[in-house]
N, C-alpha and C positions, 0 to 999 in steps of 0.2 A: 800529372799532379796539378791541383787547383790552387793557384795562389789571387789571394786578396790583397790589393795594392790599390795606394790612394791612384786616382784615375789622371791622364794626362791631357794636354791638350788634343795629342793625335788620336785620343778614343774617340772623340767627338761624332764622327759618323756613327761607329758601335754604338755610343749611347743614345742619337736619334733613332737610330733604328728602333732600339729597347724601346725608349721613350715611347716611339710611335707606336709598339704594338701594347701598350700601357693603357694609352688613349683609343686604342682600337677595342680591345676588352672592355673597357671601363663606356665606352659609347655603347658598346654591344649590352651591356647590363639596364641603361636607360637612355635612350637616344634623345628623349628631352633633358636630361640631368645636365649628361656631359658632353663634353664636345667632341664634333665627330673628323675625323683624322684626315686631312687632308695630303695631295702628294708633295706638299709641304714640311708638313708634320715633322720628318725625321730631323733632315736641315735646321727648322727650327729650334724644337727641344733639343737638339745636339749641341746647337750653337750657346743655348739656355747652360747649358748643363755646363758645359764647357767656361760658359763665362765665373760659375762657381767655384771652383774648383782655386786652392789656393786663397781664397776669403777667410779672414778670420772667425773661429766657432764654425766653420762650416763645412762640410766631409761629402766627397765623393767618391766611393771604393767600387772597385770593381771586380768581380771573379776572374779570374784568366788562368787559360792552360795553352799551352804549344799551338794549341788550334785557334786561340782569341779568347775574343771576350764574351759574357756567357752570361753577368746578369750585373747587376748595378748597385747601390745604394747611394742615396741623398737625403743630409739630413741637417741640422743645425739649430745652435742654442739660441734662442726666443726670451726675451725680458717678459714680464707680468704683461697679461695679456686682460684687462676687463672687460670686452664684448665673450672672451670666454669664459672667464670668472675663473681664471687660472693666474696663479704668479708663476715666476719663470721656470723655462723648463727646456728638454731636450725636446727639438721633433724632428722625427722623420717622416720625411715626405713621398718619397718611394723606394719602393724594394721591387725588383723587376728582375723575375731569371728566365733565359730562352726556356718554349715547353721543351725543348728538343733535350734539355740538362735538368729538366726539376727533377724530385724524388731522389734528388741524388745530397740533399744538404745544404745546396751553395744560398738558399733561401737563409737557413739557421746563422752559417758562417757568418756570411755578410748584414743581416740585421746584429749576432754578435759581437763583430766588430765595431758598429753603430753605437751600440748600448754604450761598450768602452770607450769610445771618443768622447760621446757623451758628458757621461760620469766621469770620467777624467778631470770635464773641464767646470765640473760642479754644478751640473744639472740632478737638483732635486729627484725631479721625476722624467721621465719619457711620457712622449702623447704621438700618435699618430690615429691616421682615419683608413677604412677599408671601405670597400664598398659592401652595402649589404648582403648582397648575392656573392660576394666573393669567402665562400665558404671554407676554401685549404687557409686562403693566409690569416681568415680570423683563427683557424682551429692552430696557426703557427704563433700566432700573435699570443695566443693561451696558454700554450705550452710555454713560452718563452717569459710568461708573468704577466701579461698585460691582460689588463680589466675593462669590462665594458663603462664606460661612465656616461657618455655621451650620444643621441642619435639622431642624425641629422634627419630634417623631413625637408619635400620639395614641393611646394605647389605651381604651377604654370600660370602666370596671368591669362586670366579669365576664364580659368577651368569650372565647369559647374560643380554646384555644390550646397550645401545648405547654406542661407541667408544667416544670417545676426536672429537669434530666437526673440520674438515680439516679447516686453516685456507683459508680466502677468497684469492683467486688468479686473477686476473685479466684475459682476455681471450688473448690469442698471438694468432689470425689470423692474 
């Protein structure tokens, strides 16, 4: 049986692992976007993850069965934000289940659980970001109520591209 428990300090390896293959997909989607996983990676978002945990407004739940741990959430309440043009709100920052367990719910559960921490603590709204190309969790993110509002775009310094359009001139024959 799958239980959803705020997460502890000794998951801290389990959730770099998670983390890291978070940052491994999400590289694999645009390897200029995001950043690419080093063998690093787990250690560190573990450490990251870890040092959360127990902040106030701030939740890190984890699925576990008899066998461990199996997927993650990280999330937390945000004041008014004006580079987003949002006043305050819930966000969650990732939802990450091993492939070896999806299609089994623990995606739903643990973003569920999220929602109610959330709301609980009198978040207006929820906001989180997916990546484009990541098609199951927007199609979960849907099902669960969340709307599109937002879409990030990426340019790379010094990507070509069209110029600034000359303005219109009249013709002097």
């Amino acid at each position: 049986m799958m239980n959803i428990r705020p997460a502890r300090d000794t998951d801290a390896a389990r959730l770099g692992e998670l983390g890291a293959m978070l940052v491994a997909v999400h590289h694999g989607f645009d390897e200029a976007r995001f950043v690419a996983p080093t063998p690093d990676t787990p250690q560190g978002y573990g450490r990251f993850l870890a040092s959360q945990i127990g902040r106030e407004g701030v939740l890190v739940l984890v699925a576990e069965d008899a066998d461990g741990v199996w997927g993650y959430v990280y999330g937390a309440m945000e004041g008014a934000d004006w580079m987003a043009l949002r006043g305050p709100a819930g966000a969650v920052y990732d939802l990450v289940v091993d492939p070896a367990r999806r299609r089994e719910g623990l995606g739903r559960r643990l973003l569920h659980e999220a929602l109610g921490f959330l709301e609980a603590r009198g978040a207006p709204r929820i906001v989180l970001s997916t990546a484009d190309q990541n098609g199951p969790a927007q199609a979960l993110f849907a099902a669960m109520g969340f709307r599109r509002t937002m879409i990030e775009m990426t340019r790379e310094a010094g990507a070509a591209g069209p110029g600034p359009k000359p303005e219109s001139q009249p013709d002097k024959a």
